[in-house]
C-alpha positions as protocol buffer text, in pm:
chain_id: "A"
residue {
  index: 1
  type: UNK
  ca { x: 9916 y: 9380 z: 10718 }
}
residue {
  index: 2
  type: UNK
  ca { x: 9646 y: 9538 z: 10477 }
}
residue {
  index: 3
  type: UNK
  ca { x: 9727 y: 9778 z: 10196 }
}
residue {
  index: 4
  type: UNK
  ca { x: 9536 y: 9953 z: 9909 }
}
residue {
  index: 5
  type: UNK
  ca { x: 9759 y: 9758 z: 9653 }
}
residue {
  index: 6
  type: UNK
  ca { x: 9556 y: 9493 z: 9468 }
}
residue {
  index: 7
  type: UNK
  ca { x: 9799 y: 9168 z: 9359 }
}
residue {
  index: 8
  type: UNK
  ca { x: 9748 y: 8911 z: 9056 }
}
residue {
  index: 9
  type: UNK
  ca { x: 10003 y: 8601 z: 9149 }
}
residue {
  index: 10
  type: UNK
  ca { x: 10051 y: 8294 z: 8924 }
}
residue {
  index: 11
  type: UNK
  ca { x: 10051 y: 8026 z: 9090 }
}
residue {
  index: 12
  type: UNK
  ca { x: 9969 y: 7605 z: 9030 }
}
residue {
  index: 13
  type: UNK
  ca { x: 9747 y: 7573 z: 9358 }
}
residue {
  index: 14
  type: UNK
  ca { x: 9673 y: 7219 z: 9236 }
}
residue {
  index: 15
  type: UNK
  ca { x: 10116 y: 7123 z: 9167 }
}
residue {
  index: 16
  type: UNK
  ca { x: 10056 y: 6807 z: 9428 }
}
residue {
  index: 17
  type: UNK
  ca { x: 10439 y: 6756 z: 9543 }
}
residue {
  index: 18
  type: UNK
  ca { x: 10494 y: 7083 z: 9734 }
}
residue {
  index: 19
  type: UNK
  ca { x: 10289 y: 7368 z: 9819 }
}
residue {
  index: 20
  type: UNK
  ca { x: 10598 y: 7554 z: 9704 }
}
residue {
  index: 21
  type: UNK
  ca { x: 10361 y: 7746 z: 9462 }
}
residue {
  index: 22
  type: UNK
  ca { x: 10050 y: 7732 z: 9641 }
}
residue {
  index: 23
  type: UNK
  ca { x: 10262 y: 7937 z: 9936 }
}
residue {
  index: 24
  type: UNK
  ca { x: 10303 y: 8261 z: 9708 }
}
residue {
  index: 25
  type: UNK
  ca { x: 9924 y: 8324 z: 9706 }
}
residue {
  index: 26
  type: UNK
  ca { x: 9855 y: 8237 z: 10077 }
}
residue {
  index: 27
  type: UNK
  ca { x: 10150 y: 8425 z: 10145 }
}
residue {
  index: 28
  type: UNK
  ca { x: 10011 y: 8730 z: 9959 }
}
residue {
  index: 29
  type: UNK
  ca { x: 9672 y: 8689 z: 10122 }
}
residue {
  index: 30
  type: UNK
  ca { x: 9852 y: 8751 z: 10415 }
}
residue {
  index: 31
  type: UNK
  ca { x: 10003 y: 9008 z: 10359 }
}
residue {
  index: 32
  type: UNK
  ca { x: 9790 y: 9214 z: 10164 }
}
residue {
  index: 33
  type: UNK
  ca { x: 9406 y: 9267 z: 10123 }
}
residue {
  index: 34
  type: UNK
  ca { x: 9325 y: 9255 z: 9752 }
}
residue {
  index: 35
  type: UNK
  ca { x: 9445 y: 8898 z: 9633 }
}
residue {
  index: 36
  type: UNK
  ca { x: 9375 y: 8690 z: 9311 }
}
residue {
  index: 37
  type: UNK
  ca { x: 9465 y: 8427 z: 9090 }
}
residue {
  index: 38
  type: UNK
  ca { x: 9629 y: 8496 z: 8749 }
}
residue {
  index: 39
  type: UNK
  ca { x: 9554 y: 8225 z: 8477 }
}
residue {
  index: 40
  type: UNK
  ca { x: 9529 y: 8445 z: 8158 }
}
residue {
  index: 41
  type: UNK
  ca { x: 9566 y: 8779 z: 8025 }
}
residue {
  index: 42
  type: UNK
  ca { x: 9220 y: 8907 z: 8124 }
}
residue {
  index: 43
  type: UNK
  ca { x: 9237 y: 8905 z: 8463 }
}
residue {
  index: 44
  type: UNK
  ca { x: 9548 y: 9176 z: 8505 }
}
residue {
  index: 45
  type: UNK
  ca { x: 9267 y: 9393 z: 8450 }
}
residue {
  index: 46
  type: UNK
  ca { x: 9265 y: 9626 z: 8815 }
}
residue {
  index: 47
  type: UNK
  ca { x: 9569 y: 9480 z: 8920 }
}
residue {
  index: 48
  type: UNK
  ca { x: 9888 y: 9713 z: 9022 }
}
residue {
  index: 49
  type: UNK
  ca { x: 10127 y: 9396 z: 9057 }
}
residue {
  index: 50
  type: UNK
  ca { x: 10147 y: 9057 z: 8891 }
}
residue {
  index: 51
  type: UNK
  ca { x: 10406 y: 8811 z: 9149 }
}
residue {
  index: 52
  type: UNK
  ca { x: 10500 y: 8457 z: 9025 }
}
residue {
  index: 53
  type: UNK
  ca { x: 10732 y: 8248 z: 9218 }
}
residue {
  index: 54
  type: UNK
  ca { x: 10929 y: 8031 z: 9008 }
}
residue {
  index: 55
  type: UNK
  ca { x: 10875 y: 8220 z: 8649 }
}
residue {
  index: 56
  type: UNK
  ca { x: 11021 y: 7851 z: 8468 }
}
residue {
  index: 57
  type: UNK
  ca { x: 10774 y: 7616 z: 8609 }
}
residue {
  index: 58
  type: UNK
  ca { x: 10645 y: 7555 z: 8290 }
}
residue {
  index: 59
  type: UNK
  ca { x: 10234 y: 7601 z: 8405 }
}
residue {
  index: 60
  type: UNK
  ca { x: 10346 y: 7954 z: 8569 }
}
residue {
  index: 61
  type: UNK
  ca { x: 10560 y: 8022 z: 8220 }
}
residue {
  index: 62
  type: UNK
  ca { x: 10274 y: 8000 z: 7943 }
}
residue {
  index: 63
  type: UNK
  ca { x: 10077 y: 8226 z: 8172 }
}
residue {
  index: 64
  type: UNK
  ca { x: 10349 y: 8467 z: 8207 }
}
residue {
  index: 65
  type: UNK
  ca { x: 10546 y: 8446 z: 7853 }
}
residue {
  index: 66
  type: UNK
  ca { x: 10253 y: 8510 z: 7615 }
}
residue {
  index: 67
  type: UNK
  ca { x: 10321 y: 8822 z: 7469 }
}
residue {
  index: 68
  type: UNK
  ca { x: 10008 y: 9002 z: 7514 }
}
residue {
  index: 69
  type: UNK
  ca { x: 9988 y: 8924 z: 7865 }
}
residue {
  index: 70
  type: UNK
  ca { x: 10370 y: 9083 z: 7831 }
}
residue {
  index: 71
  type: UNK
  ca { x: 10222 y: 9412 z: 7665 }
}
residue {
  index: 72
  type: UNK
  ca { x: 9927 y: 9427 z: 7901 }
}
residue {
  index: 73
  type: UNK
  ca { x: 10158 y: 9498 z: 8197 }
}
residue {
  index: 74
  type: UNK
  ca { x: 10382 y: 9698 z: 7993 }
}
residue {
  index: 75
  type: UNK
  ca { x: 10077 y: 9927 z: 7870 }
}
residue {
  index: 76
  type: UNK
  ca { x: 9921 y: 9918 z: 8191 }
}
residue {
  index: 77
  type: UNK
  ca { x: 10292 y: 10000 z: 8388 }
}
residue {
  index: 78
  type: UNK
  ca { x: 10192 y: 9670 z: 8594 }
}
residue {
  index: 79
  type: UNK
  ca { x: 10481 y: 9548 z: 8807 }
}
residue {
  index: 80
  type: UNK
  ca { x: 10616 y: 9186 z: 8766 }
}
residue {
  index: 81
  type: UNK
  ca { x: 10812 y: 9024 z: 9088 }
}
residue {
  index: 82
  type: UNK
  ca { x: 10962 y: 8690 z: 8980 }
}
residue {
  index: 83
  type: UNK
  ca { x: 11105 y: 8459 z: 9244 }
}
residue {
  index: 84
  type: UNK
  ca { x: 11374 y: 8297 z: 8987 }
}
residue {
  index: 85
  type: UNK
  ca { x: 11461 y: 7975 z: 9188 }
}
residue {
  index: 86
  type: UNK
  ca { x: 11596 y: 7824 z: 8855 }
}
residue {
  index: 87
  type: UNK
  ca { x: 11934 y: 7835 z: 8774 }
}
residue {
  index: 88
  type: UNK
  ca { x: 11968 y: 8104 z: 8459 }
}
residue {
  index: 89
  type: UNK
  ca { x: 12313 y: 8044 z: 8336 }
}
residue {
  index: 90
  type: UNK
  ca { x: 12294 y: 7676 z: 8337 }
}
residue {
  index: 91
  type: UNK
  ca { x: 12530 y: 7439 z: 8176 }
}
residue {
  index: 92
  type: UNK
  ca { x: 12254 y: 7140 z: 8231 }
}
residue {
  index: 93
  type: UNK
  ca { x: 11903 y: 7340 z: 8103 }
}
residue {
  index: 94
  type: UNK
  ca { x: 12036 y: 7601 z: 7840 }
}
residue {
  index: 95
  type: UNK
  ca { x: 11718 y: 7709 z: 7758 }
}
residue {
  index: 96
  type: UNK
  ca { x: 11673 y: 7890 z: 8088 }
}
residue {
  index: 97
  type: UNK
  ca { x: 11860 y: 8177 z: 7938 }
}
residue {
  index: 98
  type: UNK
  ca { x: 11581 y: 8183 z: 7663 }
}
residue {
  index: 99
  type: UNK
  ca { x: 11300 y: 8196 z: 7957 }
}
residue {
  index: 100
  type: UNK
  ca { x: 11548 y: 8497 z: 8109 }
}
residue {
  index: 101
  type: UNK
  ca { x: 11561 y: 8680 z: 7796 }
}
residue {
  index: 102
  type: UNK
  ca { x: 11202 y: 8709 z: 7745 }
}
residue {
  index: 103
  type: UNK
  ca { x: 11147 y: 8769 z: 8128 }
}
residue {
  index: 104
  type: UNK
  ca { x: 11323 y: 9106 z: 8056 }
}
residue {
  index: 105
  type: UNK
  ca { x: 11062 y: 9193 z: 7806 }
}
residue {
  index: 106
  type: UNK
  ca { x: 10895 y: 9349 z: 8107 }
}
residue {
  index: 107
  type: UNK
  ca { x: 10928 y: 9673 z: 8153 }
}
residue {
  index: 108
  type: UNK
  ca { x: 10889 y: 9677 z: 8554 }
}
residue {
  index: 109
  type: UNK
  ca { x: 11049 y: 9334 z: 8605 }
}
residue {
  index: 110
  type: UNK
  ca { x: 11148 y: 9291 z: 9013 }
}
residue {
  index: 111
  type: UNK
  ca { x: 11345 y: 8989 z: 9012 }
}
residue {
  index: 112
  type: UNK
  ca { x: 11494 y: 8775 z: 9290 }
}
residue {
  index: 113
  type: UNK
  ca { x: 11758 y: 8483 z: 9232 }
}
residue {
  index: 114
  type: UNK
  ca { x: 11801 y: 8147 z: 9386 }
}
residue {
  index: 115
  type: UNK
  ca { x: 12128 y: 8083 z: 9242 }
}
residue {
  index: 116
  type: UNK
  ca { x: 12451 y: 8359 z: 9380 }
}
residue {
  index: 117
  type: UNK
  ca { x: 12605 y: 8406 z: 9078 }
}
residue {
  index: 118
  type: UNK
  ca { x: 12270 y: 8478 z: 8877 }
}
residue {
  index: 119
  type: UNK
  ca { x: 12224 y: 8692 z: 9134 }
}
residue {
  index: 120
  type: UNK
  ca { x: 12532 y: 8887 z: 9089 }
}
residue {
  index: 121
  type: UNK
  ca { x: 12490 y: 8925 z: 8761 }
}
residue {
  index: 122
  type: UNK
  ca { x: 12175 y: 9057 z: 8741 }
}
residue {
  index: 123
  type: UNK
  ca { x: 12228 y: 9261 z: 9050 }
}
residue {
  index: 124
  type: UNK
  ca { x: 11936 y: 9086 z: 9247 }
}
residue {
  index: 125
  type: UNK
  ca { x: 11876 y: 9009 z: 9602 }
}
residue {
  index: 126
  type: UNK
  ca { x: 11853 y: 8618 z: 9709 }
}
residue {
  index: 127
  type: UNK
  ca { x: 11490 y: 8407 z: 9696 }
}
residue {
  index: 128
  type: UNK
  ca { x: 11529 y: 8182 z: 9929 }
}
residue {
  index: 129
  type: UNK
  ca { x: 11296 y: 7834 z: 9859 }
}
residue {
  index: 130
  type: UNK
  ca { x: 11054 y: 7903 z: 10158 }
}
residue {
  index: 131
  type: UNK
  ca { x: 10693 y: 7829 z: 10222 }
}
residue {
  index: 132
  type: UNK
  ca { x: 10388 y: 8034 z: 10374 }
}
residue {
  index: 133
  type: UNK
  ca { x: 10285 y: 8026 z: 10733 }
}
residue {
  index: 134
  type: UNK
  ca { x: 9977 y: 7877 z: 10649 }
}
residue {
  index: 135
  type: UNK
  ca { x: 10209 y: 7559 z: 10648 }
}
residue {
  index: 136
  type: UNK
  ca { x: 10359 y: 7603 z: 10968 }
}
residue {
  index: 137
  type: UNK
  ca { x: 10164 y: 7334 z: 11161 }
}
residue {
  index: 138
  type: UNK
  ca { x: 10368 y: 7032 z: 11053 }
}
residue {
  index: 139
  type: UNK
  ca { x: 10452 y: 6797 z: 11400 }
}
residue {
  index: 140
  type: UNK
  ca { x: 10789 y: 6719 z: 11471 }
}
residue {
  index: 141
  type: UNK
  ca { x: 10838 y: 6312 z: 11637 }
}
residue {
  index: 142
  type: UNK
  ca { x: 10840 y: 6328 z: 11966 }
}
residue {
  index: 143
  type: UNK
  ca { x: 11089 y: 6084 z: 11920 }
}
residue {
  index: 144
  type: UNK
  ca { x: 11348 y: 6085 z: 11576 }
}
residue {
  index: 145
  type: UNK
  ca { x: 11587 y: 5840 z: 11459 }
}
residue {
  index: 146
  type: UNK
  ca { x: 11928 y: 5874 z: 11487 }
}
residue {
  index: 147
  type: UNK
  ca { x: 12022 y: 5894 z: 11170 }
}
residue {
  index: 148
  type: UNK
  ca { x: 11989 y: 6067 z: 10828 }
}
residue {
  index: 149
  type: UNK
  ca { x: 11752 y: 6092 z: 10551 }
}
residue {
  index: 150
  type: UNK
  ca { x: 11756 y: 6150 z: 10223 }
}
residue {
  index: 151
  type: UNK
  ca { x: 11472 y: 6181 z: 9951 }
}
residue {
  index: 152
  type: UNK
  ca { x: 11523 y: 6241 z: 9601 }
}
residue {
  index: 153
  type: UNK
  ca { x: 11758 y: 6073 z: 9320 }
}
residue {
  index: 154
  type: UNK
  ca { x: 12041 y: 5913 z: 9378 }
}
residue {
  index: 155
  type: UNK
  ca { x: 12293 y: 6076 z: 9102 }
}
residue {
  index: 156
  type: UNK
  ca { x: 12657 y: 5937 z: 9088 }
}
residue {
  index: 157
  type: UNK
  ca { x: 12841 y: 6213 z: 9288 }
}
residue {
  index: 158
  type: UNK
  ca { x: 12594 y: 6166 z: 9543 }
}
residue {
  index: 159
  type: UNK
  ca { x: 12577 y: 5765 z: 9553 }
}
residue {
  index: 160
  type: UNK
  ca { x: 13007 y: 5813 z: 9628 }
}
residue {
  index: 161
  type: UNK
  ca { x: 12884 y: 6034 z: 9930 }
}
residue {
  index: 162
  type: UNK
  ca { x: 12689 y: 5807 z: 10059 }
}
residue {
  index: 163
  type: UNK
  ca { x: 12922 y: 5499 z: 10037 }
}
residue {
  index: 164
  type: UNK
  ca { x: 13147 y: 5715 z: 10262 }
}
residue {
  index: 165
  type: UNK
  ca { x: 12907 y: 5817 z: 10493 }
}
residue {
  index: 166
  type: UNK
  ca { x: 12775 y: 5510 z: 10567 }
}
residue {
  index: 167
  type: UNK
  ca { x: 13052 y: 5386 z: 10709 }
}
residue {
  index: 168
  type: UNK
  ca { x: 12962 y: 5657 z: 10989 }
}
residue {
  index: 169
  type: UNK
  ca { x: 12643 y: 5668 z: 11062 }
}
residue {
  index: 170
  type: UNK
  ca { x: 12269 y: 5514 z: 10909 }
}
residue {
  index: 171
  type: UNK
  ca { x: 12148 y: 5653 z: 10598 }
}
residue {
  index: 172
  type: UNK
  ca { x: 11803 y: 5568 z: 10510 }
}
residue {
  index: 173
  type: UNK
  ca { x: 11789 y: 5678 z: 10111 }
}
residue {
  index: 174
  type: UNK
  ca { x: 11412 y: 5696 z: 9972 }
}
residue {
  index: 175
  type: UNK
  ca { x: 11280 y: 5802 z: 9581 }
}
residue {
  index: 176
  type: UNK
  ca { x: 11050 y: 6089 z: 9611 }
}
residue {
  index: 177
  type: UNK
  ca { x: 10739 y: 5927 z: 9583 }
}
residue {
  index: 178
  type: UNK
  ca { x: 10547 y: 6089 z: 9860 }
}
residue {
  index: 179
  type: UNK
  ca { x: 10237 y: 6314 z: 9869 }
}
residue {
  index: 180
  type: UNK
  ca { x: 10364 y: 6604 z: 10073 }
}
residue {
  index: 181
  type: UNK
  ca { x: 10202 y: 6559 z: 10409 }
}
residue {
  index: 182
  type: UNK
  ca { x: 10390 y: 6234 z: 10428 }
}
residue {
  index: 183
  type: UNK
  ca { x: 10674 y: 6390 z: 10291 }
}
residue {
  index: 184
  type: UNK
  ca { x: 10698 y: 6582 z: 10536 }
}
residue {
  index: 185
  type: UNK
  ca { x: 10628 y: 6351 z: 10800 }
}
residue {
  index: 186
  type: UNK
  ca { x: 10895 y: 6162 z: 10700 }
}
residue {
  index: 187
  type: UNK
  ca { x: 11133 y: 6373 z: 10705 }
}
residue {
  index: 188
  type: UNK
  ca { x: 11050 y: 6438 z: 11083 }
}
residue {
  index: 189
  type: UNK
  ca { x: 11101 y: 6050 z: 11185 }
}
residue {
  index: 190
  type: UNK
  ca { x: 11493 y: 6190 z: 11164 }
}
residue {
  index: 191
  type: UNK
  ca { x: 11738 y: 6386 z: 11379 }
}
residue {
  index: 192
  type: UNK
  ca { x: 11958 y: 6445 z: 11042 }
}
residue {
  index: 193
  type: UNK
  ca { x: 11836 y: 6540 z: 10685 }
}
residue {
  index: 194
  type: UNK
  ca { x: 12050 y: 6551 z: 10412 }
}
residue {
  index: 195
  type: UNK
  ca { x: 12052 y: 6782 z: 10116 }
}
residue {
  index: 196
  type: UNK
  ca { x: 12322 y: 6797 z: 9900 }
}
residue {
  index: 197
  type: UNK
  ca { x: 12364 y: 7073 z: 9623 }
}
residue {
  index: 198
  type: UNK
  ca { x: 12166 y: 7120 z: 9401 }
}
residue {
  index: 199
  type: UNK
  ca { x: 12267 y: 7006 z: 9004 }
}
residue {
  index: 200
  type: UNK
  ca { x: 12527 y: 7337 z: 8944 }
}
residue {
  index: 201
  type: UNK
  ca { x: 12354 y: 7606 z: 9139 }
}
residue {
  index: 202
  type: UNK
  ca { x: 12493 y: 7756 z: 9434 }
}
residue {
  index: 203
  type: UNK
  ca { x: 12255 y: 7837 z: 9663 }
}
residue {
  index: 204
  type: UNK
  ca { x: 12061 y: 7661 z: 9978 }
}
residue {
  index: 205
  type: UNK
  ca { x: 11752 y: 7466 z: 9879 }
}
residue {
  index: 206
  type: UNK
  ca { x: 11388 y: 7404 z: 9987 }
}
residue {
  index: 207
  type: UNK
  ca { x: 11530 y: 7079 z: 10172 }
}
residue {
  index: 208
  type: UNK
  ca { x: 11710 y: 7312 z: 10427 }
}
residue {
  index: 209
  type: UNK
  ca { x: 11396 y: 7475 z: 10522 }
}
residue {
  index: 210
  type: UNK
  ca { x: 11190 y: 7211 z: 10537 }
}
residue {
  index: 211
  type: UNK
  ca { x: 11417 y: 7024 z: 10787 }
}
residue {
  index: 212
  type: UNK
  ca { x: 11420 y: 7305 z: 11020 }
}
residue {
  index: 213
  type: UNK
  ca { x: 11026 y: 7337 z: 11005 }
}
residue {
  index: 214
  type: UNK
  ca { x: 10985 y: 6989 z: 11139 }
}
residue {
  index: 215
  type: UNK
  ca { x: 11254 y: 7045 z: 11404 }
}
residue {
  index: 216
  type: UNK
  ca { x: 11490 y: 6805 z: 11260 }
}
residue {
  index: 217
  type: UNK
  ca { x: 11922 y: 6901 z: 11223 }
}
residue {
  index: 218
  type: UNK
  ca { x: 11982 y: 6994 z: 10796 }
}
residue {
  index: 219
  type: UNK
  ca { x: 12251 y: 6857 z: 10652 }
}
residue {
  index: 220
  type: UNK
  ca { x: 12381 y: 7103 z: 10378 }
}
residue {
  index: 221
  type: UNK
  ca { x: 12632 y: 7050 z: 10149 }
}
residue {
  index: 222
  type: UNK
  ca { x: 12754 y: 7378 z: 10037 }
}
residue {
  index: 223
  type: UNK
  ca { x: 13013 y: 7579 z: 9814 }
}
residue {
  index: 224
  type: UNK
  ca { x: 13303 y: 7805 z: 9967 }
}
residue {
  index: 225
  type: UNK
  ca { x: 13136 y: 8093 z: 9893 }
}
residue {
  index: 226
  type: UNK
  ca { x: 12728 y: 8051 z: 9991 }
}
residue {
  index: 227
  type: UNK
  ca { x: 12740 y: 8114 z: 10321 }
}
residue {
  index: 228
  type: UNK
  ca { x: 12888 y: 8428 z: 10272 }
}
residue {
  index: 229
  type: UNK
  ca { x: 12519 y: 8548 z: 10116 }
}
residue {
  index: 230
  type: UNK
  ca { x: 12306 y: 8324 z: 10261 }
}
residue {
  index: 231
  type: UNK
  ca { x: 12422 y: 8463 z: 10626 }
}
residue {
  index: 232
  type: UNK
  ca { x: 12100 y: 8404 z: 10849 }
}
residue {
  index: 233
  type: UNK
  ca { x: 12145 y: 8056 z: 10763 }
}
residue {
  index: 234
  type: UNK
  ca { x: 12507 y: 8058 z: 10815 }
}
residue {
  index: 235
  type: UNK
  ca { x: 12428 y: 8147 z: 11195 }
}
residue {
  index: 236
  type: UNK
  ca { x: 12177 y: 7899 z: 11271 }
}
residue {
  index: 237
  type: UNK
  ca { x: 12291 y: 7720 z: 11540 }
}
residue {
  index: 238
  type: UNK
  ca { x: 12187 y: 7337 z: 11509 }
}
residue {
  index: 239
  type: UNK
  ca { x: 12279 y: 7309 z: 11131 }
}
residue {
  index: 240
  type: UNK
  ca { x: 12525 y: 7106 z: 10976 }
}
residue {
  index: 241
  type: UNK
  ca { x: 12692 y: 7299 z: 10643 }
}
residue {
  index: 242
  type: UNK
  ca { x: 13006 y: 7117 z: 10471 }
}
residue {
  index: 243
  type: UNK
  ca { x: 13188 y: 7105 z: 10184 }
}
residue {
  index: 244
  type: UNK
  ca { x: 13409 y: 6742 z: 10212 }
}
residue {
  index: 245
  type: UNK
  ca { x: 13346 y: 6439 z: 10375 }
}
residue {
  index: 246
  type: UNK
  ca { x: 13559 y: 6481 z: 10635 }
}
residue {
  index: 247
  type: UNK
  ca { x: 13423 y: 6807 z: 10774 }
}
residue {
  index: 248
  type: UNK
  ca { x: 13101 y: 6656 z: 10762 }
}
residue {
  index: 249
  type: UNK
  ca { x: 13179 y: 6348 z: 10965 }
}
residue {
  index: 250
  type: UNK
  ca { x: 13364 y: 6555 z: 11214 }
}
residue {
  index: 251
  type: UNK
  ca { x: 13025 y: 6760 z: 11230 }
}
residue {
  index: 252
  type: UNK
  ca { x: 12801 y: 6458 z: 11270 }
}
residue {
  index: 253
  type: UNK
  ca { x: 12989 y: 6350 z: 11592 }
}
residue {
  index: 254
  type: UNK
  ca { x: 12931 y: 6665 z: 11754 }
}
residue {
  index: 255
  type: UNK
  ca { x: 12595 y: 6659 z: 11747 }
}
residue {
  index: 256
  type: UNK
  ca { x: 12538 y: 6325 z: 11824 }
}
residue {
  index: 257
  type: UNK
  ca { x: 12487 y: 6413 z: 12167 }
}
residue {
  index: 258
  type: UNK
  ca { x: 12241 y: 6648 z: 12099 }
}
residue {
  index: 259
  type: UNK
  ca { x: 11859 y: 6600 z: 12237 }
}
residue {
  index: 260
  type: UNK
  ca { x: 11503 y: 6691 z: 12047 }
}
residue {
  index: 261
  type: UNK
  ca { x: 11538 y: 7036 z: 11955 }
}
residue {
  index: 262
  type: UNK
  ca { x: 11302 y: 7322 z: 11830 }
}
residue {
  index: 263
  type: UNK
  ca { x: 11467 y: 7501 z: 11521 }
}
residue {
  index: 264
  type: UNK
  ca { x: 11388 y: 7829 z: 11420 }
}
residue {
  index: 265
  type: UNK
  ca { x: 11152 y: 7866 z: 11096 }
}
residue {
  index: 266
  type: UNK
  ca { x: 11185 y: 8071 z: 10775 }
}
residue {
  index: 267
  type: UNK
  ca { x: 10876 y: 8188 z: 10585 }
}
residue {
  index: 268
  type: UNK
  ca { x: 10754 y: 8302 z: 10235 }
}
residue {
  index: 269
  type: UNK
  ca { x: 10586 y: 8599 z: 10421 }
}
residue {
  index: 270
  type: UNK
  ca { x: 10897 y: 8763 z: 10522 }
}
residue {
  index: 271
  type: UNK
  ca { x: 11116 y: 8693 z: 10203 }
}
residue {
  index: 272
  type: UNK
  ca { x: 10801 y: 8888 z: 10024 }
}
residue {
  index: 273
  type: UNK
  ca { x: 10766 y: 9184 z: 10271 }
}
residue {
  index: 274
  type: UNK
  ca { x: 11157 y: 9256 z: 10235 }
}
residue {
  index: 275
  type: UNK
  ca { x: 11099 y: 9218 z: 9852 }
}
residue {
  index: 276
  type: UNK
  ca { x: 10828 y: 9430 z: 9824 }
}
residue {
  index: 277
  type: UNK
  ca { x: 11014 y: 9704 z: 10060 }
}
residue {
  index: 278
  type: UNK
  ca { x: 11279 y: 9741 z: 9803 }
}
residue {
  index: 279
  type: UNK
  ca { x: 11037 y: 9869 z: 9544 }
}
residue {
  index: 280
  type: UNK
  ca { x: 10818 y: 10141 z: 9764 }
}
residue {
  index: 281
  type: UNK
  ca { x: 10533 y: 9862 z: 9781 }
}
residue {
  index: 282
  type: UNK
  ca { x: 10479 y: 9860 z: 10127 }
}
């Protein structure tokens, strides 16, 4: 898709533990024709719109928050599309609310939220936690274990889930400590992933997407209300969502029967094209 629009996006190509970032300009240089790299101030010059995904990763923030590059786009009526995949209202990171309140200092702010109720409250559409299809070519195992994964830290309300579930079925627990190719490929060596939620926001994370790239069954854990936004997910058929132990379990048994499967993918791509729809961009 080629347009006349010419897009500035903020983005840590070199942020080594997911291409999370790196996706927002690939998936720009897909979609439009005029693409570059915004480090400072001085290059917004000939740009129409400025898009950072994840405005409170700090090396996307003091590009974003210095207050000339605020007036710039403000002078210039440059719109700013933030992917807010931070929880704003957070009981755990209080200052997030600061990072909010100067976010609004742009005039033409286009803002999409991770987290439902931050989304509610600031009238927004979801951002989902997707990647570009320039990272689509990740190999499931011809062959997965049948049992879960998990990767990442191992707080107390998650440790009691996993006493429990063990008792069930194999849980093989790793510390993220991975480059992301192998990441990735070991997540694949699974049939189940787990990701429970996230510390107080309610929404579905990267985890869930990156289990379906690589072919593999997410486990979500999820509150009463997400699926009720986050509907494409919701009607996924080989996914696992739960909110107790028990429902979970029950779940797990009725897929065990289940052979190799090829999942359906999400990407960045589409997330931006709807985003940019709803403000006469494309």
């Amino acid at each position: 898709m080629k347009t006349n629009i010419r897009v500035g996006v903020i983005a840590d190509m070199e942020y080594s533990i997911s291409p999370a970032f790196s996706s927002y300009y690939y998936a720009c240089v897909n979609i439009f024709k005029d693409v570059k790299l915004i480090n400072n101030v001085k290059d917004l010059e000939n740009v129409d719109i400025v898009v950072c995904g994840n405005d409170h990763f700090y090396n996307h923030f003091v590009v974003w928050s210095n207050q000339e590059f605020i007036d710039y786009c403000n002078d210039n009526k440059i719109q700013f599309f933030a992917h807010t995949v931070e929880h704003i209202n957070s009981p755990v990171y209080t200052h997030n609310i600061q990072i909010q309140n100067k976010l609004e200092s742009f005039n033409l702010l286009r803002q999409r939220c991770w987290d439902i109720n931050d989304s509610k409250e600031k009238n927004t559409n979801i951002a989902r936690v997707l990647l570009s299809k320039n990272f689509m070519n990740y190999k499931n195992k011809n062959l997965k274990k049948n049992k879960i994964i998990f990767i990442g830290k191992v707080y107390q309300n998650r440790r009691e889930l996993f006493d429990k579930l063990t008792k069930h079925i194999e849980v093989d627990i790793f510390e993220r400590s991975f480059d992301y190719p192998d990441f990735i490929s070991k997540l694949s060596e699974y049939k189940y992933v787990l990701s429970p939620k996230s510390m107080s926001v309610n929404g579905i994370p990267g985890r869930f997407y990156e289990s379906l790239l690589v072919d593999s069954i997410p486990i979500q854990e999820v509150s009463n209300d997400t699926l009720d936004y986050y509907t494409i997910e919701r009607d996924i058929p080989n996914t696992i969502f739960f909110q107790t132990i028990e429902e979970l379990i029950n779940k797990i048994e009725l897929t065990k029967n289940l052979d190799l499967i090829e999942q359906p993918k999400m990407f960045l791509e589409d997330e931006l094209i709807e985003f940019f729809k709803e403000f006469g961009i494309l």
